[in-house]
N, C-alpha and C positions, 0 to 999 in steps of 0.2 A: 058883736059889733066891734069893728077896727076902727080906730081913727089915730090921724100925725096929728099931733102938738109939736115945734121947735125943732129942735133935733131928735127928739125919744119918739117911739114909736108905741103904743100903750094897747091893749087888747083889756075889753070891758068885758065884765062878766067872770065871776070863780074868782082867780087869784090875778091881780094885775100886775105884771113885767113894764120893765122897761126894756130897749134896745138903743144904744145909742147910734147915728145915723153918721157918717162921713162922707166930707165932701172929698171932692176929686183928686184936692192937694192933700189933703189927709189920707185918701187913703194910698196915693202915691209914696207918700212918708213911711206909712207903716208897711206896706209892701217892698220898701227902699228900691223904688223905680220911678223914671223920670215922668212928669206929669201928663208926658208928648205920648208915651205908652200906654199907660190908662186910656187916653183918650184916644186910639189910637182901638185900641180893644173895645172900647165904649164902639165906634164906629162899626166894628167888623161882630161886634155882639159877642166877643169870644169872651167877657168878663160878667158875674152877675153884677147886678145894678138896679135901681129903681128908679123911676121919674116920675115925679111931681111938681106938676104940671112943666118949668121949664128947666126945674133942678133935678142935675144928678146924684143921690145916694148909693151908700156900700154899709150895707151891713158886714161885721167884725168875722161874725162864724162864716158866711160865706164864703169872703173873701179867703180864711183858712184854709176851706174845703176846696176851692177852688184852687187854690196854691197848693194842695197836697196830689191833685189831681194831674201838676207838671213836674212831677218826681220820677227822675230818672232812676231806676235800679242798677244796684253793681253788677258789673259783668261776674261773673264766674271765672277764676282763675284759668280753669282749660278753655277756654275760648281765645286765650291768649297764644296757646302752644300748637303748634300747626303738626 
């Protein structure tokens, strides 16, 4: 059984974790992008996110995995030479 308390997020049963929850300016901050982007993303669903009941949350690893997922690769030096 899952349930929200606050900001943590707590899983009962075996060994209990926290997860701590970020709102929208927070997780704007930690992404260092403007709050108009998130919510922006929030709208077109291209970000993970939770909702609860009318708030939106970002968990920490998501948001990583999700940021690792818009990583551009270096080109290879001969693609440069024609």
């Amino acid at each position: 059984m899952t349930f929200l308390l606050g900001n943590s997020y707590f899983i009962e049963g075996g060994k209990m974790s926290e997860v701590q929850l970020m709102t929208i300016e927070e997780a704007a901050l930690f992404l260092n992008l403007k709050v108009s982007k998130i919510r922006k993303d929030i709208f077109y669903k291209t970000i993970p996110y939770y909702k609860i009941g009318s708030l939106i949350r970002f968990k920490k690893d998501e948001l990583l995995k999700w940021l690792d997922q818009k990583i551009v690769p270096p080109m290879n030096s001969n693609q440069f030479r024609s």
